[in-house]
N, CA and C of each residue as an Amber inpcrd file, in Angstrom:
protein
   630
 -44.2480000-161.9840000 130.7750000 -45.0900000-162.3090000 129.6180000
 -46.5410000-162.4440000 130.0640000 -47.5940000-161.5720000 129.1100000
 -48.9290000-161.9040000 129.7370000 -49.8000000-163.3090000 129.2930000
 -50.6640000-163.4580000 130.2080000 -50.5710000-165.0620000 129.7070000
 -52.5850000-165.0970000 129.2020000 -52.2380000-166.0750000 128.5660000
 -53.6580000-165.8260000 128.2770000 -55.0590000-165.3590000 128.7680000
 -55.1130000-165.8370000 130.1110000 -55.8800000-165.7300000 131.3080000
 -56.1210000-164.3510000 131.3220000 -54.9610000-163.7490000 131.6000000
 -54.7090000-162.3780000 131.7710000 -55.2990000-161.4420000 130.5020000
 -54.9360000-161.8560000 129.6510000 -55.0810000-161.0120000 128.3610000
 -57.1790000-161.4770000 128.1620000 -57.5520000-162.0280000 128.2930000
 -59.1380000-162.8760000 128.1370000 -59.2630000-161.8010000 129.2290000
 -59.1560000-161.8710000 130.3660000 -59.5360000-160.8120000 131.7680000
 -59.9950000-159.1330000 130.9160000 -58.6940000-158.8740000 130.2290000
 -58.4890000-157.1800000 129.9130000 -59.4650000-157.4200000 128.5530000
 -60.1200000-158.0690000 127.8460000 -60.6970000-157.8390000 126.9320000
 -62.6310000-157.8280000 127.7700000 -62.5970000-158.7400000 128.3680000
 -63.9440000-158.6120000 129.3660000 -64.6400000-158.0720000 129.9050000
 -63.1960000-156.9450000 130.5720000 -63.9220000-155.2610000 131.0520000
 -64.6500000-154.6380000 129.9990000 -64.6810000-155.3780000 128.7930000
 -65.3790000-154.2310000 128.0050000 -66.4140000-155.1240000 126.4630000
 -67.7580000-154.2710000 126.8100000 -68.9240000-155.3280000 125.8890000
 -68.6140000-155.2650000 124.8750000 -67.9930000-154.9450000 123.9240000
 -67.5090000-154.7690000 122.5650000 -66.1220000-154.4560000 121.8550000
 -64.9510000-155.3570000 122.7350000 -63.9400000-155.0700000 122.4320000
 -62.9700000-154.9890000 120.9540000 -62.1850000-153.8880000 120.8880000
 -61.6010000-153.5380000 119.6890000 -60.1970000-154.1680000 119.9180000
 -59.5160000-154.9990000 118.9510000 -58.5540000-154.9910000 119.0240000
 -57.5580000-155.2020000 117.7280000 -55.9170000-154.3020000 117.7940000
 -55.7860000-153.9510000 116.7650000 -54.5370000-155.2410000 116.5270000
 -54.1720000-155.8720000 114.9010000 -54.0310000-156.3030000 114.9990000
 -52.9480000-156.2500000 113.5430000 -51.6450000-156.1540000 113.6140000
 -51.1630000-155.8900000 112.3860000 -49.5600000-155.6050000 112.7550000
 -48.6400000-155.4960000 112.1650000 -46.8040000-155.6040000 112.1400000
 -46.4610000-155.3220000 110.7170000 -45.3550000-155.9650000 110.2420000
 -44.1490000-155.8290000 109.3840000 -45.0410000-156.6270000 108.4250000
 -44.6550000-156.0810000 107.0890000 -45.0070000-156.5610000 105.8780000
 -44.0280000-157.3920000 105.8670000 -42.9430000-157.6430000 106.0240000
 -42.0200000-158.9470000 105.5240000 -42.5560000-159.8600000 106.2840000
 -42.8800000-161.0420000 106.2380000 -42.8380000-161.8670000 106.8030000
 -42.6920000-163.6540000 106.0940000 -42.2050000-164.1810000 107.2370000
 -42.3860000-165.9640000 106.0670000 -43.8360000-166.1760000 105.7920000
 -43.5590000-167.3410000 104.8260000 -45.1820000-167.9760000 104.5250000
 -45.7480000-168.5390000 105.8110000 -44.3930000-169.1500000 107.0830000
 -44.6440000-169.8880000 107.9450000 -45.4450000-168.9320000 108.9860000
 -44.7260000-167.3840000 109.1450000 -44.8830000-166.4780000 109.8120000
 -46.5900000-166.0420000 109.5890000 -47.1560000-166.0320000 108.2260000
 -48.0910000-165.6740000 107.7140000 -49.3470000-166.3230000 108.3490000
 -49.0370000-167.8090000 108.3260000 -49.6570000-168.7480000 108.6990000
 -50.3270000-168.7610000 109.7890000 -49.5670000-168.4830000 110.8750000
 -49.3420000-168.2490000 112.3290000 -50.5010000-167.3340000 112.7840000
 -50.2090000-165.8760000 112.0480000 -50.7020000-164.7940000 111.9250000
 -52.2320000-164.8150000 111.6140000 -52.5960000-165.5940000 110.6150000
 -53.8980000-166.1590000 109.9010000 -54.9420000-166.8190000 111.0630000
 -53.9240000-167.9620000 111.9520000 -54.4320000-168.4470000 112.8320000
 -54.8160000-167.7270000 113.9910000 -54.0470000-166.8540000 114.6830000
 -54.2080000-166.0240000 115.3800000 -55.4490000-164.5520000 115.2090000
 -55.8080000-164.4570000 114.2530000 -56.7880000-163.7680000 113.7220000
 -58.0640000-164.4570000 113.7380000 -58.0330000-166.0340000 113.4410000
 -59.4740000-166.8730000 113.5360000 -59.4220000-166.9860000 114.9560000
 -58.5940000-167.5070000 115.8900000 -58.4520000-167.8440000 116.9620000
 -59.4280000-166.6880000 118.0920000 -58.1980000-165.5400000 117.4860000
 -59.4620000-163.9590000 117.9930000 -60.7230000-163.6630000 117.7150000
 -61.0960000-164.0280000 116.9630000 -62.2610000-164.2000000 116.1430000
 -63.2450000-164.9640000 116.8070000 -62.6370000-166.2620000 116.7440000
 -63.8420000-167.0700000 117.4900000 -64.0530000-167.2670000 118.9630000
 -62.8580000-166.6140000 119.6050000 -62.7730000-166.9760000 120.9100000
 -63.9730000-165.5070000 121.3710000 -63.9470000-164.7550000 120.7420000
 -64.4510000-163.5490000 121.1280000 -65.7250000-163.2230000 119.8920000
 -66.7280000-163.6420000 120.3600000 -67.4650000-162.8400000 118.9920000
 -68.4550000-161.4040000 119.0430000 -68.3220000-161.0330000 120.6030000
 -68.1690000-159.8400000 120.4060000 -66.9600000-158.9900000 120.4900000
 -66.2360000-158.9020000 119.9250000 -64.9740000-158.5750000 119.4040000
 -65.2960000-157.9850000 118.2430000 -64.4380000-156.9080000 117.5590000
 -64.0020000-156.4100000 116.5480000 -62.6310000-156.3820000 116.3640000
 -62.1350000-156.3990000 115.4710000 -60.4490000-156.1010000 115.4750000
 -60.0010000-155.6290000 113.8610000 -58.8830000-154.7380000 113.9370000
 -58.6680000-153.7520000 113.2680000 -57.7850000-153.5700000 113.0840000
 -56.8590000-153.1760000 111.6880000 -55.9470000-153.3270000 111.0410000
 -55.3170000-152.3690000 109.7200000 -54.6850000-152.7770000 109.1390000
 -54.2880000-151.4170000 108.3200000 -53.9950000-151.4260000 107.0840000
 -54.5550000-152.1870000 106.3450000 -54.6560000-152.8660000 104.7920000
 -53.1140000-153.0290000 104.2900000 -52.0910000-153.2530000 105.3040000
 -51.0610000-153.2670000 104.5140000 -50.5740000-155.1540000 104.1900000
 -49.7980000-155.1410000 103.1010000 -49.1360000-155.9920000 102.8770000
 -48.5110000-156.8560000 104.3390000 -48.4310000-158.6570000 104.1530000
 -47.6110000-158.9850000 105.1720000 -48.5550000-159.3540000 106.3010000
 -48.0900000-158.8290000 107.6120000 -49.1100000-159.2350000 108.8590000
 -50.4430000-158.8640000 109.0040000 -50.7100000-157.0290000 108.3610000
 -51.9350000-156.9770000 108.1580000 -52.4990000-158.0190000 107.4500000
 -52.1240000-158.2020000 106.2810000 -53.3280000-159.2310000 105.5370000
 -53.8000000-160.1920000 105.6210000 -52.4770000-161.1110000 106.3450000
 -52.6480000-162.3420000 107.0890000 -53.4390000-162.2180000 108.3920000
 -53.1500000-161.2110000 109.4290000 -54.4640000-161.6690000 110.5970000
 -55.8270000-161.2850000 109.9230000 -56.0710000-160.1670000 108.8540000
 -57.5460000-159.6420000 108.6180000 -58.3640000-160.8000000 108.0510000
 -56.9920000-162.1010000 107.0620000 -57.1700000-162.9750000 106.3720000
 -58.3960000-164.1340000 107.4170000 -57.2560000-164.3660000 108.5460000
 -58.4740000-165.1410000 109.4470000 -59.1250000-164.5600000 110.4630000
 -59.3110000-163.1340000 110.6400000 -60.5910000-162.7640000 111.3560000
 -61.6260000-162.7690000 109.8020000 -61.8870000-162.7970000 108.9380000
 -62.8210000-162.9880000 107.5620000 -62.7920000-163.9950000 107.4950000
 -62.5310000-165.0450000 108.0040000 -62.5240000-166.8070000 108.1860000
 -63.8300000-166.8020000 108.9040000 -63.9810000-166.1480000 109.5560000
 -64.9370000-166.4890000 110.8920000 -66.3580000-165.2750000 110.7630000
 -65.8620000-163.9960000 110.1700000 -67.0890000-162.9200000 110.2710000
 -66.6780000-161.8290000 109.5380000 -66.0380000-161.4950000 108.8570000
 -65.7390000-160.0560000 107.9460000 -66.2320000-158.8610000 108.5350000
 -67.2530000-159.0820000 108.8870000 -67.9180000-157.6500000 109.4710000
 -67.6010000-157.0930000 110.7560000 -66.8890000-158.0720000 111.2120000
 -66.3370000-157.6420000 112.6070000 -64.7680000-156.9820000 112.2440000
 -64.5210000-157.2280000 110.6220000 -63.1900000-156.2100000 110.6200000
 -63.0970000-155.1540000 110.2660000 -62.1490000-154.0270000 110.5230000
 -62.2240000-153.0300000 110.1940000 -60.9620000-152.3530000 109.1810000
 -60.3520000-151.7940000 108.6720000 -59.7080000-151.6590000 108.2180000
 -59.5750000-150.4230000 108.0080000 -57.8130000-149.6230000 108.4410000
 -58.2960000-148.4410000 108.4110000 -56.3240000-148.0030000 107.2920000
 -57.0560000-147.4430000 105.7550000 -56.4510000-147.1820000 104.7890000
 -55.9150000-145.8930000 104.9810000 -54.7030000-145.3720000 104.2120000
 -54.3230000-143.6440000 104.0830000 -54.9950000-143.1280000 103.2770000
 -55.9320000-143.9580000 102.1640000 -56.6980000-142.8220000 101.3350000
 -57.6050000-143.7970000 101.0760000 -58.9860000-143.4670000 100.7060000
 -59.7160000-144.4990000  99.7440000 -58.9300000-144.7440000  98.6170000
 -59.7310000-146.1990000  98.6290000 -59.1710000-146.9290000  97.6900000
 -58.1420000-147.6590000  97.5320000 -56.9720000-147.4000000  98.6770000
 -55.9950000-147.9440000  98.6000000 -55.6340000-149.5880000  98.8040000
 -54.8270000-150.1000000  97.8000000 -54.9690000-151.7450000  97.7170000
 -56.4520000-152.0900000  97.5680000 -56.8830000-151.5170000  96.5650000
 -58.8140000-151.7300000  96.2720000 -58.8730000-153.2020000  96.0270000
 -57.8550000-154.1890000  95.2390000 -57.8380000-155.3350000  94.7800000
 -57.7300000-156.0930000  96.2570000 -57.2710000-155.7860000  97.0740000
 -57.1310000-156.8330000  98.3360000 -58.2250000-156.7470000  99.2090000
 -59.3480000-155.7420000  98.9820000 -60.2670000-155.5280000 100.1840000
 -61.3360000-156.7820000 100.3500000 -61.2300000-156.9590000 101.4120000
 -62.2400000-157.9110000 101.9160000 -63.8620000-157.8270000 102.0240000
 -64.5740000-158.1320000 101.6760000 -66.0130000-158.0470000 101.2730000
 -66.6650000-158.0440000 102.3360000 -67.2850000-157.1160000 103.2250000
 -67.9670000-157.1440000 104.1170000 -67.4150000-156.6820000 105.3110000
 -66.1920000-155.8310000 105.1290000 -65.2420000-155.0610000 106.1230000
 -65.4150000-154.0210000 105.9840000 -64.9880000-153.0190000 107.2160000
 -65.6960000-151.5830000 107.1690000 -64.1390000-151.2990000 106.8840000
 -64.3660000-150.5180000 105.5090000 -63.0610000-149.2900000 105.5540000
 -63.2620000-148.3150000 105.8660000 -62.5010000-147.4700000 106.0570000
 -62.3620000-146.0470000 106.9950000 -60.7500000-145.6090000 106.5480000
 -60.8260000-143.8740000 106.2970000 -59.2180000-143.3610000 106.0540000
 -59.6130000-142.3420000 107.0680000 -57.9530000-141.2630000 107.1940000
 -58.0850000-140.3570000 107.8910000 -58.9670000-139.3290000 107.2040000
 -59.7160000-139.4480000 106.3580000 -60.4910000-137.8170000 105.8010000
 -61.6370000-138.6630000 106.0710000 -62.2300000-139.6740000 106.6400000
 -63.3760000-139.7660000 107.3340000 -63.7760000-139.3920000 109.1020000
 -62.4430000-138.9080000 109.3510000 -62.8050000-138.4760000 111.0190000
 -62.6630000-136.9350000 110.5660000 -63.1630000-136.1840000 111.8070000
 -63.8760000-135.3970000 111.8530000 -62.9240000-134.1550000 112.3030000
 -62.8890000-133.1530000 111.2770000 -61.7470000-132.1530000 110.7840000
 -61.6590000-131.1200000 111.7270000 -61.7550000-131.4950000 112.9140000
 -61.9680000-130.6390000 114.1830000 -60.8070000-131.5140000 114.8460000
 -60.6080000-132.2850000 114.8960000 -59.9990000-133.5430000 115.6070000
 -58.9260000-133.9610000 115.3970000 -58.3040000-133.2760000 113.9480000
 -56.9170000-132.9770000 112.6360000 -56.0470000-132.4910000 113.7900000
 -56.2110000-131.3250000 114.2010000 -54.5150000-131.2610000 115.1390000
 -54.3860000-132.4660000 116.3670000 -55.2190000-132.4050000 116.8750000
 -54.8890000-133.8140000 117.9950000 -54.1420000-134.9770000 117.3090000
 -54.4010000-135.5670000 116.2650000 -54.5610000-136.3840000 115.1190000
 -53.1420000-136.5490000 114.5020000 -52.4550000-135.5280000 114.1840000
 -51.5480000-135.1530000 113.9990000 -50.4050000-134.4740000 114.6540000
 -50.8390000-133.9360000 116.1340000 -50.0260000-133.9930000 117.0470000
 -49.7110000-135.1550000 117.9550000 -50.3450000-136.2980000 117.7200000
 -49.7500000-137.5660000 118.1540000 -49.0230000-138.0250000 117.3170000
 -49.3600000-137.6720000 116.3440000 -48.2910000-138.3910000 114.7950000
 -47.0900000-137.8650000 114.9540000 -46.8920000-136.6550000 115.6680000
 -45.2290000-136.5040000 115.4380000 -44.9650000-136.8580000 117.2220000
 -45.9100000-136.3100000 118.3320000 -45.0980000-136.9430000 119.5810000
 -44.9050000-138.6390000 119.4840000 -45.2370000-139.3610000 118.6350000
 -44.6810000-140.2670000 118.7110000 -43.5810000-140.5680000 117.8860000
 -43.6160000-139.9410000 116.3630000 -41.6520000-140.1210000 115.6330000
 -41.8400000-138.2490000 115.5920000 -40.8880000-137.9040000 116.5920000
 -40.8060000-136.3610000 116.1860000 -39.7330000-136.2260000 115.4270000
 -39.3500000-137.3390000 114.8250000 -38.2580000-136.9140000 113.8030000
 -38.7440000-136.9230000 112.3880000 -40.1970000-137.3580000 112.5890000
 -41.1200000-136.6980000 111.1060000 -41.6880000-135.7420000 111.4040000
 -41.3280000-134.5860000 111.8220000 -42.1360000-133.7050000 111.9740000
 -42.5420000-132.6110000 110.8280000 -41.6620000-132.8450000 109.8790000
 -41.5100000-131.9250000 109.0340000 -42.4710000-132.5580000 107.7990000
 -42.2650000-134.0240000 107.8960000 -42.9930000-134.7240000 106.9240000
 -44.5480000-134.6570000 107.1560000 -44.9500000-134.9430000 108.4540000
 -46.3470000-134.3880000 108.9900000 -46.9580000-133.0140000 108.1960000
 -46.0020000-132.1290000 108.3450000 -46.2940000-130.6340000 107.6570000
 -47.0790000-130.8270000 106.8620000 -46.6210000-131.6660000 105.8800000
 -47.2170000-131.7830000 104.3050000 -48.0730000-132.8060000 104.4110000
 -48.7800000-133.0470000 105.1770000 -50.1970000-134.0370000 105.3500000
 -51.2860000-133.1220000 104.5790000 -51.7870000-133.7950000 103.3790000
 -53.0610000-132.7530000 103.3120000 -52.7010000-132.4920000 101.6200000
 -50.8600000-132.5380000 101.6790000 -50.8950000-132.0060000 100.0430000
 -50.6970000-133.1500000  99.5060000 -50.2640000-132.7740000  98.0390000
 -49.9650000-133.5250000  97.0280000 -48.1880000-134.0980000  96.7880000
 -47.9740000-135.1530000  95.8150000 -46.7180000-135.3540000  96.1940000
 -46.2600000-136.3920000  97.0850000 -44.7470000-136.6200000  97.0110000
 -44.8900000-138.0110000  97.3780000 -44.6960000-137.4400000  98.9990000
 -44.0230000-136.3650000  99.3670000 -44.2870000-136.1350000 101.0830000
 -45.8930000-136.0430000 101.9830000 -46.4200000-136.0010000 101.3080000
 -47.9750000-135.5910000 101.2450000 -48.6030000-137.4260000 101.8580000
 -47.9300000-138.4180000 100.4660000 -48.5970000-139.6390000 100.3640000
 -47.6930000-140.1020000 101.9400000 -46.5120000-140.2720000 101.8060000
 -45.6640000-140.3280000 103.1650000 -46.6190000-140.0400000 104.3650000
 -46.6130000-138.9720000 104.4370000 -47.4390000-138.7420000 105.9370000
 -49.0380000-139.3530000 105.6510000 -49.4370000-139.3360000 105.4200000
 -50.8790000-140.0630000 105.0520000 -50.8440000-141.9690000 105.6300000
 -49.6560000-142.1590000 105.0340000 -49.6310000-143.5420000 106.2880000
 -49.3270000-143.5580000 107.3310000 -48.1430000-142.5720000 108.1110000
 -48.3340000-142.3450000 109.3930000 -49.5120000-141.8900000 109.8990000
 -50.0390000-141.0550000 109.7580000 -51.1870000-140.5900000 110.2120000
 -52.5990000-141.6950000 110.2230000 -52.8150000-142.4380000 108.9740000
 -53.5860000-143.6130000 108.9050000 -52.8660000-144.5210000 110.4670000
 -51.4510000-144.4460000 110.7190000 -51.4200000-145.0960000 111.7160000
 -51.5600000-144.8010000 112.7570000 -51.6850000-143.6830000 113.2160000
 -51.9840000-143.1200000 114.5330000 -53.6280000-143.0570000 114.4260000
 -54.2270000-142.9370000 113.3470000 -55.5300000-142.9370000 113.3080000
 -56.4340000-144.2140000 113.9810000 -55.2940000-145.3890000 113.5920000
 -56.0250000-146.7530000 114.3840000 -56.1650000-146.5720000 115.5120000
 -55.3410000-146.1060000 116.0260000 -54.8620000-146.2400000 117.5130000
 -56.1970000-144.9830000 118.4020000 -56.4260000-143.8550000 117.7600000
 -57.1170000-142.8230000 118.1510000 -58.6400000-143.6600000 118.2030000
 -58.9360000-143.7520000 116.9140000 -60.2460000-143.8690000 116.3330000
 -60.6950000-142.8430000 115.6970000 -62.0520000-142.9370000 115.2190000
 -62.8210000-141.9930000 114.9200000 -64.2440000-141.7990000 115.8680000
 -64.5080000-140.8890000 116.4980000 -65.5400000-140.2830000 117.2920000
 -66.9280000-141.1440000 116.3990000 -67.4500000-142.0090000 116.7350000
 -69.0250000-142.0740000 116.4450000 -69.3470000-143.3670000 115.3210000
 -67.6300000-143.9340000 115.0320000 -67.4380000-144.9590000 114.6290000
 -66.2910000-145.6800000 114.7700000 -65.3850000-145.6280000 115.2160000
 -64.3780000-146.3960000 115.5420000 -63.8580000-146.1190000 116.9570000
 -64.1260000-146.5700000 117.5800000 -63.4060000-146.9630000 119.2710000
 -62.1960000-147.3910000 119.1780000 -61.9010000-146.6040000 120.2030000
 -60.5060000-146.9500000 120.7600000 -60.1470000-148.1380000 121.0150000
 -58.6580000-149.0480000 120.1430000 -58.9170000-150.5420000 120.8180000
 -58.5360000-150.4510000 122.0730000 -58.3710000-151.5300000 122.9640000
 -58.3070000-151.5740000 124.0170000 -56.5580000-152.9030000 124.4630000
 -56.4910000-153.1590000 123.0490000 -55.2940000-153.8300000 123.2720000
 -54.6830000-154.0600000 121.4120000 -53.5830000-154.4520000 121.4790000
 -52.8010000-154.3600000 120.1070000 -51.5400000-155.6130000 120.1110000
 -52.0900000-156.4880000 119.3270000 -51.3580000-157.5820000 119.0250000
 -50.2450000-157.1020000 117.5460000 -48.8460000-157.5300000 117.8180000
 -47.7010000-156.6770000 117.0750000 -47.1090000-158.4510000 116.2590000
 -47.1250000-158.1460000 115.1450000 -45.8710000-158.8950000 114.4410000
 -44.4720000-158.2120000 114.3290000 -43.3250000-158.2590000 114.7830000
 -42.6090000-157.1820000 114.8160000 -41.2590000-157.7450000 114.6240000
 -40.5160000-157.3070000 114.3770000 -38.9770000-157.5800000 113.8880000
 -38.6390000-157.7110000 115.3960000 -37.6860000-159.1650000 115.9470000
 -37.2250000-158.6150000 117.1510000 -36.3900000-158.4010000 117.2950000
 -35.2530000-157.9040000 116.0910000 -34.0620000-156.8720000 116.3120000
 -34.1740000-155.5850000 116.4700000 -35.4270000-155.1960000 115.9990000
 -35.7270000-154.0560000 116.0220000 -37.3140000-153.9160000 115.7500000
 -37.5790000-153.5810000 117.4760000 -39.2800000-153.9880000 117.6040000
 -39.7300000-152.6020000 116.8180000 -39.1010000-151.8120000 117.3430000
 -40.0070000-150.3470000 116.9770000 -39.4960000-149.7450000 115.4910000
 -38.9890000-150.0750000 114.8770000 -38.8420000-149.8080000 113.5340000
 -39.6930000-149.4680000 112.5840000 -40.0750000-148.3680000 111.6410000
 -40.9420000-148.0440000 110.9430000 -42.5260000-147.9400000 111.3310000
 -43.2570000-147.8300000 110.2780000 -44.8340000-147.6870000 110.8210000
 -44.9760000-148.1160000 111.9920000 -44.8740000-149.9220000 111.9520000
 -45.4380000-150.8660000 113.2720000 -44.9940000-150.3590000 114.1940000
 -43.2190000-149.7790000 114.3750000 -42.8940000-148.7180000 115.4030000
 -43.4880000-147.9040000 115.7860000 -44.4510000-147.1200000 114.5540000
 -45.0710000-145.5290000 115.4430000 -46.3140000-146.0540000 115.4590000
 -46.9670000-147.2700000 115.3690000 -47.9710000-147.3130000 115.8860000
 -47.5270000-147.7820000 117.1670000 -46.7650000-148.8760000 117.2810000
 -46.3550000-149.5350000 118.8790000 -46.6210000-147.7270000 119.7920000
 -45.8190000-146.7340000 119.2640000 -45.6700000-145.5430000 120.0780000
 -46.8900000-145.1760000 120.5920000 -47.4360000-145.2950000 119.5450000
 -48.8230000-144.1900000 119.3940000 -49.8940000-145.2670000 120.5190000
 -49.6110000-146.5320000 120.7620000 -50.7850000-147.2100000 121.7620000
 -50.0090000-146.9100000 122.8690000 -48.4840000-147.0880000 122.9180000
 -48.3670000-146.4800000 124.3780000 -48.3280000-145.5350000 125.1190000
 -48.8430000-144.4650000 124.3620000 -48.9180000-142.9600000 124.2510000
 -50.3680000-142.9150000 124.7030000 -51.1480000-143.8150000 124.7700000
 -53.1190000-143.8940000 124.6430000 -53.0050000-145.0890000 125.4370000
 -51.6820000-145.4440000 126.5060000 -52.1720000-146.7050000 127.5310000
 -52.7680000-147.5080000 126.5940000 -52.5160000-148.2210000 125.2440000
 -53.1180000-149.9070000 124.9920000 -51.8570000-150.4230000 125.4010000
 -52.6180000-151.6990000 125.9190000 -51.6820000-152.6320000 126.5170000
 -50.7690000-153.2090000 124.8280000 -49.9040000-153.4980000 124.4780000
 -48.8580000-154.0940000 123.6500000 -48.7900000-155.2860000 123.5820000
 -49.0480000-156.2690000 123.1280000 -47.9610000-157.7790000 122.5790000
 -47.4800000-157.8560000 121.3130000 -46.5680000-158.4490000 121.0890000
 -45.1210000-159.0400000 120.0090000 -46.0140000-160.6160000 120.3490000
 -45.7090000-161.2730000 119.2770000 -45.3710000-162.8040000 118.6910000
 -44.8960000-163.6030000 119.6510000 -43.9640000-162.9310000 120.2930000
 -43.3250000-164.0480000 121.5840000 -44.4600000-164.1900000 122.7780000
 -44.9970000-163.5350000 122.6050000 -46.3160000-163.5770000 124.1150000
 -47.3600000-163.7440000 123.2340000 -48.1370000-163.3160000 121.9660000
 -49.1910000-163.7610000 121.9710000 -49.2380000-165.3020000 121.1430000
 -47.7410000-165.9630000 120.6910000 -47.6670000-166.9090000 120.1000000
 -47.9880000-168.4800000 120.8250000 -48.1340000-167.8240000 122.2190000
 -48.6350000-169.0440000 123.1870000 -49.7360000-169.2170000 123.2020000
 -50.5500000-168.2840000 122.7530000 -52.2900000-168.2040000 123.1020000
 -52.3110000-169.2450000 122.0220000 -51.9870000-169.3710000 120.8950000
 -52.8180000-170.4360000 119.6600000 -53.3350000-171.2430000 120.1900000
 -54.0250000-172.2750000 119.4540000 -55.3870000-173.4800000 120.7910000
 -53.8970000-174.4520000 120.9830000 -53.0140000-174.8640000 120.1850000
 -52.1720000-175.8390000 120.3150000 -50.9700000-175.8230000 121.4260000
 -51.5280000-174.1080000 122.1440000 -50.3510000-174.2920000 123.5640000
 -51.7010000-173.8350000 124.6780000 -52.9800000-173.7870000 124.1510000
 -53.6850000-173.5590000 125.3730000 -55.4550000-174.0870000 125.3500000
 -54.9430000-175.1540000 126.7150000 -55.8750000-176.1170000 126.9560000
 -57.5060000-175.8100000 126.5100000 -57.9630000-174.5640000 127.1970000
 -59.0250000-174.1820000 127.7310000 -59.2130000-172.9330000 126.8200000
 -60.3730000-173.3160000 125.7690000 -60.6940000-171.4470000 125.3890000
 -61.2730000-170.4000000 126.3380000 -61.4500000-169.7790000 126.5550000
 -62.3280000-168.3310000 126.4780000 -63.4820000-168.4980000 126.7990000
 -64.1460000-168.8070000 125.8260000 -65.9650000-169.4960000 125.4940000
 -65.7980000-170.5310000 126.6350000 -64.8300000-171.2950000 126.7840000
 -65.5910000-172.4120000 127.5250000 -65.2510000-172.3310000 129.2090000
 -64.5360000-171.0240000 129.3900000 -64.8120000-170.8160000 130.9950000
 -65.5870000-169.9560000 131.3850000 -66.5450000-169.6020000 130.2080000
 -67.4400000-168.4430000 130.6080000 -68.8890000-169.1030000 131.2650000
């Protein structure tokens, strides 16, 4: 398990770290909570930090909930189409979909989208049309898109905090994104390792051993 120390170290190597931050839409209110905290926690421990997420229902909303506790503008949010969940967007967050990166960059883009579930490969096909296979691949692809970035505005994060089912970590989206960072070397945590960092299991912030 990486321990806080460790994880503060890998964000340091770098002046403006990205980190992504989002899981399973089911979750408890208790689970939510947690999640909320862990988002301010990132937030304030790091304020040059950004961190980035995927407008969905559940864990997305809850960590984006408390990184916008602390600075909105340091979040990012990256949707399958404009507009999507327009009623939940946070005021002062950068949205971004996949038809804002740069249409040169579409097969890479989409050839990570299926080496990581190549058992959508067929669903990938229809990225681009209309229809509900069309809308389908448009969130995979929004999810491999976090993980990529976009050239000239979104950086690569450099690490990815997971809310995740632990019967089944890799299951659905949060699955092919888990794929898609270990496919691009980001380091990974689940709930069970980053649930120690909260201030209430660790003495010493960040800020104050710097």
């Amino acid at each position: 398990m990486t321990s806080w120390t460790d994880f503060c170290a890998l964000l340091k190597l770098h002046a403006e770290p990205v980190v992504l931050l989002e899981g399973r839409r089911s979750i408890t209110p208790a689970d939510a909570v947690k999640a909320v905290r862990m988002g301010r926690f990132l937030a304030e421990q790091f304020p040059a930090g950004r961190f980035r997420s995927g407008n969905a229902e559940g864990s997305d909303a809850a960590f984006a909930e408390g990184v916008a506790m602390v600075d909105p503008a340091r979040l990012e949010v990256v949707t399958p189409y404009p507009g999507h969940r327009h009623k939940a967007r946070v005021l002062g967050a950068d949205y971004a979909a996949p038809c804002d990166a740069d249409r040169l960059r579409e097969p890479e883009l989409l050839a990570q989208t299926v080496q990581a579930t190549p058992g959508n490969q067929r669903l990938i096909a229809q990225y681009g049309r209309s229809g509900k296979g069309g809308a389908k691949a448009a969130y995979l692809v929004r999810d491999t898109l976090k993980v990529l970035g976009i050239e000239g505005r979104l950086v690569r994060p450099v690490a990815a905090l997971f809310w995740v089912d632990p019967s089944d970590p890799e299951a659905g989206g949060t699955g092919h994104t888990i794929r898609v960072c270990r496919q691009n070397d980001v380091p990974v945590y689940f709930q069970d390792t980053w649930g120690a960092w909260l201030p209430d299991t660790v003495r010493a912030s960040y800020r104050a051993r710097q």
